[in-house]
DRENDRENVEX-992126 format. One record per residue (C-alpha): x, y, z. Coordinates in steps of 0.001 Angstrom, whole numbers, plus 524288, in hexadecimal, padded with zeros to 5 digits. Layout:
BEGIN
XYZ;...
This chain:
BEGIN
8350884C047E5C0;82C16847257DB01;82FDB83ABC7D45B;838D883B3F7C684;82FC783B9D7BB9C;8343282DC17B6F3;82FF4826C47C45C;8234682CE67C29C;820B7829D37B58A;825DF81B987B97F;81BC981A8F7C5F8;810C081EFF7BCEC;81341816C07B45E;8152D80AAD7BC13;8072780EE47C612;8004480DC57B972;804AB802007B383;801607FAD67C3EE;7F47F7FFD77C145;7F12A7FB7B7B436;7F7D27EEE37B95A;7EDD07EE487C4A2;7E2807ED907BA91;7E8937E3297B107;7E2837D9DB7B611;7D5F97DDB27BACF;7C7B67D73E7B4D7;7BE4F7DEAE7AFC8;7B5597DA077BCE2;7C0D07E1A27C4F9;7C14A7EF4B7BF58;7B7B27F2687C785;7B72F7E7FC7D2DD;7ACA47E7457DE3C;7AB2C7F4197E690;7B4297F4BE7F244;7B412800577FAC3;7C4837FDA67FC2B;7C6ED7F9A57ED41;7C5D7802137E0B3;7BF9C7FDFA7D272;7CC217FA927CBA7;7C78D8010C7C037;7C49F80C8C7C84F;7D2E780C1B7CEA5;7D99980BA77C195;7D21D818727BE1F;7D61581FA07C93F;7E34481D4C7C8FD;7E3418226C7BC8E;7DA4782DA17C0F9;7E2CD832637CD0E;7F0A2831747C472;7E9B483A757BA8E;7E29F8433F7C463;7EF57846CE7CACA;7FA61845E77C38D;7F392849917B4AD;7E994853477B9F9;7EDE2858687C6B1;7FBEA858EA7C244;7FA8E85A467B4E9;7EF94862AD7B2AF;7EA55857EA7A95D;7DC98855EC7A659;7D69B848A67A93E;7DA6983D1779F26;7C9B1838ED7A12E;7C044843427A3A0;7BB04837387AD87;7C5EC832F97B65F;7C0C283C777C0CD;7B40B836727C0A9;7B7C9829347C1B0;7C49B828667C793;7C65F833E77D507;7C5D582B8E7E18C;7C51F838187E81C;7B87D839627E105;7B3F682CD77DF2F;7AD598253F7E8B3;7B3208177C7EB4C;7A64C811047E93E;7A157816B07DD48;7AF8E8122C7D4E0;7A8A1806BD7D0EF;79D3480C367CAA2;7A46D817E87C2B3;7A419815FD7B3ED;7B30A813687B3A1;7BAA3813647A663;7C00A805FF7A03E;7CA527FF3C7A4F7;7CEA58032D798A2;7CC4980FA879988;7D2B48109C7A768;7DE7280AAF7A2F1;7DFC48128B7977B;7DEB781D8A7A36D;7E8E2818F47AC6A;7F328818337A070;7F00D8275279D50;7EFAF82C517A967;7FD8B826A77AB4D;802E782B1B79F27;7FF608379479EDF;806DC8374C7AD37;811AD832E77A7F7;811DC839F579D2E;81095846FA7A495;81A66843D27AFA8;8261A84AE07A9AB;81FAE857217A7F2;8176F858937B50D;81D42861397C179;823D5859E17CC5D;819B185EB57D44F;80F42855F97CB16;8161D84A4C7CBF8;8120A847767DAC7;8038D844D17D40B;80A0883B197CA72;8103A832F97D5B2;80338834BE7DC16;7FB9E82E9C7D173;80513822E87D0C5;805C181ED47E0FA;7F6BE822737DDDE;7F513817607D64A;8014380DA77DC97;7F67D80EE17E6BF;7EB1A80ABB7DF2D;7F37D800D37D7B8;7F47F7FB397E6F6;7E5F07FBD37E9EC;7E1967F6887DD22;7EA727E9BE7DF1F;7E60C7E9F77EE25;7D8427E8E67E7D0;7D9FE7DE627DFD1;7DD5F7D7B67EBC6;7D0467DD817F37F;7C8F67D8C87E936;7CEFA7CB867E624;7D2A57CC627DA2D;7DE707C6F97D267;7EAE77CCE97D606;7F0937D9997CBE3;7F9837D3D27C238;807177D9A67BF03;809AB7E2DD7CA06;8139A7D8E97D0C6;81A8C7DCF47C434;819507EB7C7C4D6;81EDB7EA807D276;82C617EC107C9DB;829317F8107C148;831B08020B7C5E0;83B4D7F89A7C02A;83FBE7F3197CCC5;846207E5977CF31;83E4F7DBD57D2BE;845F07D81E7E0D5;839987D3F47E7AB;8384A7C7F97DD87;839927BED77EA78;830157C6537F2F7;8243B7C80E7EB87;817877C3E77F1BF;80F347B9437EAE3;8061B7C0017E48F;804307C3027D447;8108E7BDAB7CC57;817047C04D7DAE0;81F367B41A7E22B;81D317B0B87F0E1;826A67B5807F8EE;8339C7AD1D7FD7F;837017AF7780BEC;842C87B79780C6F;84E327B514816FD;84A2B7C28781EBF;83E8F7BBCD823C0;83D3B7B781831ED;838C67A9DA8334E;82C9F7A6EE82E67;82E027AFD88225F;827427BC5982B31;82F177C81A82D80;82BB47CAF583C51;82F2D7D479847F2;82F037E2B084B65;837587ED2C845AD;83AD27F857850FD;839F68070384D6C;83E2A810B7854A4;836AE81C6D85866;8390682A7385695;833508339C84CCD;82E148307783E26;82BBD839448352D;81FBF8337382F8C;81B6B836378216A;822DA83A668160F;82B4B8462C81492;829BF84F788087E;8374C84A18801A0;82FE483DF57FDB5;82D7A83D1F7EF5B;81DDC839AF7F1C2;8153A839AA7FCEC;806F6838E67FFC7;7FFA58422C80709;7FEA683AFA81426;80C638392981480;80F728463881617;8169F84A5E81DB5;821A2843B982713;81E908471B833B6;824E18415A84076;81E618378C8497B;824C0833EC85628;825538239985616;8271981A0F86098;8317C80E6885DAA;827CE80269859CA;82A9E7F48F85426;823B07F26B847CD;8223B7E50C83F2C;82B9C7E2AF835D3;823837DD2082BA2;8127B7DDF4829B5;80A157D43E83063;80B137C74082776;800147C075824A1;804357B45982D9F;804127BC92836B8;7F66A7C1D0835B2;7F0557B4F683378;7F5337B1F7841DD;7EA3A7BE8184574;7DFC57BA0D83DC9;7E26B7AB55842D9;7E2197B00A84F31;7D55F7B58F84F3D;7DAC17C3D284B1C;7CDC07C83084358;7C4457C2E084F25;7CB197C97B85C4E;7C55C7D6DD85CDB;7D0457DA2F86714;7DAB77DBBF85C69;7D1E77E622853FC;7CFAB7F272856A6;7C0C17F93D854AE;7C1D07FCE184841;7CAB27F19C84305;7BFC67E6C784A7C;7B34B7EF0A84399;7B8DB7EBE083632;7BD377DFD283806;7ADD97D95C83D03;7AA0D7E24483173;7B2E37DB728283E;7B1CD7CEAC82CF6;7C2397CE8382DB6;7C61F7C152830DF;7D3D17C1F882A24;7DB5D7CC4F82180;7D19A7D122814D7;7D9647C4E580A61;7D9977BA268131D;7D3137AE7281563;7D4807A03281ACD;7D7F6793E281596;7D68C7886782077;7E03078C8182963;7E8ED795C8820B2;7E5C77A2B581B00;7E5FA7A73E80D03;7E64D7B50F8081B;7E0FE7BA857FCB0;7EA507C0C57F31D;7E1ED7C8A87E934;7DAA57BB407E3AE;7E06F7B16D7E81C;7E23E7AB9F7F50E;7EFCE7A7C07FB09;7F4017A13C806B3;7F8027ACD580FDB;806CF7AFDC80F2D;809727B03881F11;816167B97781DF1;80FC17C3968152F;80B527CFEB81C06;7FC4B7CF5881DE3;7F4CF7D968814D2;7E6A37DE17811C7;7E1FF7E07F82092;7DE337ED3E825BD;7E2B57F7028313C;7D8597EE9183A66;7DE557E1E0837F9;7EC397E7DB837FC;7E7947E918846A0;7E1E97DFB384ADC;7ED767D72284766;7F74C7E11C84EC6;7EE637DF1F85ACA;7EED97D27585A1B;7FF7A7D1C5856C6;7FF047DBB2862FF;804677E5668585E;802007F175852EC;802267F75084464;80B4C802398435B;807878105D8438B;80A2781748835B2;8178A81DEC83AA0;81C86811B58403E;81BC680BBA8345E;822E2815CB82F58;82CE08156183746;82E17808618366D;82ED1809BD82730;835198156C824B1;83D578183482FE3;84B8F8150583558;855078126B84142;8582C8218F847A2;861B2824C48517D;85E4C8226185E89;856178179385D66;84AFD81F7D8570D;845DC821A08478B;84F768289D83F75;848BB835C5837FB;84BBA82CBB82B9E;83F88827228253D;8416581E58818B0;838F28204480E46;838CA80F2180D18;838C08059381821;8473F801C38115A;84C5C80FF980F60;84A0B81912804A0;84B40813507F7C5;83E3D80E6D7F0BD;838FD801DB7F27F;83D787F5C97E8C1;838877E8F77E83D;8420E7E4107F3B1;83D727ED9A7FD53;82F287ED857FBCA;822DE7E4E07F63F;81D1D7F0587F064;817937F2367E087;80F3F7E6267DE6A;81C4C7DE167DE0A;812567D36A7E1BB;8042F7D3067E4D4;805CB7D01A7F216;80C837D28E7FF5E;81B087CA8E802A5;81FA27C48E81023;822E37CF6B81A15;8302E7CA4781AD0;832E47CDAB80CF3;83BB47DC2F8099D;8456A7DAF9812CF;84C6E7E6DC80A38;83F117EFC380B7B;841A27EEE081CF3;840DA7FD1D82343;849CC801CB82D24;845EF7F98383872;843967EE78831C0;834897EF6282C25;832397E73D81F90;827107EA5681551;823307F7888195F;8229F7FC5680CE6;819517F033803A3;813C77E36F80521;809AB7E9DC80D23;805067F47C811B5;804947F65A820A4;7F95C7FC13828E2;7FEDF8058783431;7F7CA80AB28406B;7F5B28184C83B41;7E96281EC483503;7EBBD825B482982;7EBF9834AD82CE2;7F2068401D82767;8006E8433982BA0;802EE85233831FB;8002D85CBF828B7;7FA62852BE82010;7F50985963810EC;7F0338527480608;7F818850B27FA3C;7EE8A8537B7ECE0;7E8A0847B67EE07;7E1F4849AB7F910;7D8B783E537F9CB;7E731836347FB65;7E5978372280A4D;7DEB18411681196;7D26A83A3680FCB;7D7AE82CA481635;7DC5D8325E82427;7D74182BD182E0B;7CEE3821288265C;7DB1081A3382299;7E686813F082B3E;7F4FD815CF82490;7FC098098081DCE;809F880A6581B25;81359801F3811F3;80CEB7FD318065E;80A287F0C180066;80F4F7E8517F3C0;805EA7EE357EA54;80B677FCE67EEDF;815178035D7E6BB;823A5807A17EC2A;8205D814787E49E;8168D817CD7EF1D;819F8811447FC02;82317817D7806A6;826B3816F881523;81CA1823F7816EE;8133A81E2880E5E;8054881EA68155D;7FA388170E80F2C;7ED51815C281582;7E10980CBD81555;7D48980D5181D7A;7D5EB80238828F5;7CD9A7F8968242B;7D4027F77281698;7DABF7E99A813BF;7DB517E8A8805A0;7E8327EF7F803B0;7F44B7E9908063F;7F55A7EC1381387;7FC3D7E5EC81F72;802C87E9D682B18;80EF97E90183429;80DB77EA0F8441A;815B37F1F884E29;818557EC6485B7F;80E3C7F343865E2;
């Protein structure tokens, strides 16, 4: 069922103003920044979000002719090679400003009148751009520079209470977070969860307001019962692995993960470094003493690993953590036919369930949102981080691309599937049967990781 026309208008609204947020407080030296085959030219970025809201929801929808007789040029990634973004005569900051603000007006101002069919290509356009709002801030932090102002703000614009107050990470305008009494000693959440086997039905069913392509559609899986982590891998404890000579024992890598890791030198995860006999991490420009009960983030599938070989663990396959999210308690010991749409049931996250919307720049204790627990007991597996599972990214059965077909058929197979999302994703977009995906060597998103028993 497509969403009420004042939601919409609401969500477009509020995509926009996190994007023009995002380039508030940018120099003129970062509009374009240095040429990284896994960032974009900001200036670039801004463009296309502008570009892909207008090409599908004003001239796909709409019929609508093109607001600049040069968008196409400058702005189709489907077009456009990566490389060559840097070297295109872009318009103004200004001038792409000035863009963004009509593209989203005219959206707004032709919601009420477009078919309910159309309005899937609005809500498009907006998780579109939650997801570039994501990878622009996950840039800044690639890049080292200063951390986005204002978004820890924004986290609130749906007009929500502001609940989390206590458990907000330290990062912009953001407080460190107090150690709350459902913490096990030491201030880490630890053990296993247990979930029963029986059948899943993994994916999303058509009843859901929105889905992406490579959810579709539910389909069952047979699953064994497994014990899975209750909380992601802290950073404590991953600082034991790389103390312990984690980077250097080939043993605990596999081919592939051992190949990039003499080719990148790896020594630690991609932000940290040492200080005498402690460890600091960098947080966008700045560097911090590492927080030891914060989930670790920014390391790829191969390190993921290596540290579950050396924990004697394992990551968990994409439908186990599904199950583990999404699922619940059946009769005779097994999974009920149930799923919930959240680990916590069915209603949409809030700021005491999740760390989701840029409610700080930064990731909070694993122990923290008790109230956002699944079924069996598995906290933060919807934000703080994203979590890297066992499974390649590949098409579900009977698999066909939505309209925008460059969303996912060309990524099978090159990329592994993350599931959960981080701080800087919005509730708007994140589910239980959310799949997100990233090529194995990729750790400048937000990414981290829980383990299953073996």
């Amino acid at each position: 069922m497509p969403r009420a026309d004042a939601l919409l208008t609401t969500w477009v609204s509020d995509a926009r103003r996190r994007t023009l947020e995002l380039v508030r407080s940018l120099r003129e030296g970062e509009l374009l920044g240095p040429m990284l085959a896994i960032v974009n030219p900001p200036l670039w970025e801004l463009g296309h979000v502008a570009w892909f809201e207008e090409r599908w929801a004003l001239r796909h929808a709409a019929g609508r002719d093109p607001l600049r007789a040069d968008v196409d040029a400058h702005y189709d990634s489907s077009a456009i090679p990566h490389d060559t973004r840097w070297s295109l005569p872009l318009p103004t900051l200004a001038d792409t400003e000035a863009y963004l603000r009509a593209t989203s007006a005219a959206v707004q101002e032709l919601l009420p009148r477009l078919p309910e069919r159309d309005r899937y290509f609005v809500e498009l356009a907006v998780l579109h751009e939650d997801m570039h709002g994501e990878a622009m801030a996950f840039s800044r932090q690639t890049l080292g520079w200063a951390a986005p102002s204002g978004l820890g703000e924004m986290g609130r614009a749906e007009g929500q209470p502001d609940e989390a107050a206590p458990e907000r990470a330290g990062g912009l305008g953001g407080r460190r977070l107090s150690a709350p009494p459902q913490y096990d000693v030491g201030g880490d959440l630890t053990g296993d969860a247990h979930v029963p086997g029986g059948a899943l039905r993994l994916g999303s069913t058509p009843d859901e307001p929105w889905v992406f392509d490579n959810e579709k559609w539910a389909h069952e899986v047979v699953l064994e019962p497994f014990s899975i982590a209750r909380a992601p891998v802290t950073q404590a404890r991953y600082a034991a692995f790389v103390e312990e000579d984690g980077y250097r024992r080939r043993e605990l890598w596999s081919d592939a993960g051992w190949a990039w890791r003499e080719a990148q030198g790896a020594e630690a995860p991609a932000y940290w470094r040492r200080d005498g006999r402690t460890w600091l991490r960098r947080d966008f420009d700045r560097w911090v003493p590492l927080e030891p009960h914060r989930p670790v983030v920014n390391v790829c599938l191969h390190e993921a690993e290596a540290y579950c070989r050396f924990a004697r663990r394992r990551l968990p396959t994409e439908a186990e953590w599904e199950a583990a999210a999404a699922g619940e308690p059946g009769p005779g010991g097994k999974l009920a036919p149930r799923k919930r749409r959240w680990p916590w049931g069915d209603d949409p996250p809030g700021p005491g369930r999740a760390h989701l919307d840029f409610r700080a720049l930064g990731a909070v204790d694993v122990g923290a949102f008790a109230a956002g627990d699944s079924a069996f007991g598995c906290r933060q597996m919807i934000g703080n981080v994203w979590e890297w599972t066992a499974s390649p990214f590949l098409p579900f059965p009977g698999f066909s691309a939505d309209p925008y077909r460059d969303y996912s058929q060309p990524w099978f197979g090159t990329h592994q599937v993350v599931r959960g999302g981080s701080f800087a994703t919005t509730g708007r977009l994140v589910r239980n049967a959310f799949r997100n995906f990233y090529e194995p060597h990729r750790r400048d998103p937000w990414i981290g990781f829980r383990t299953c028993a073996p």
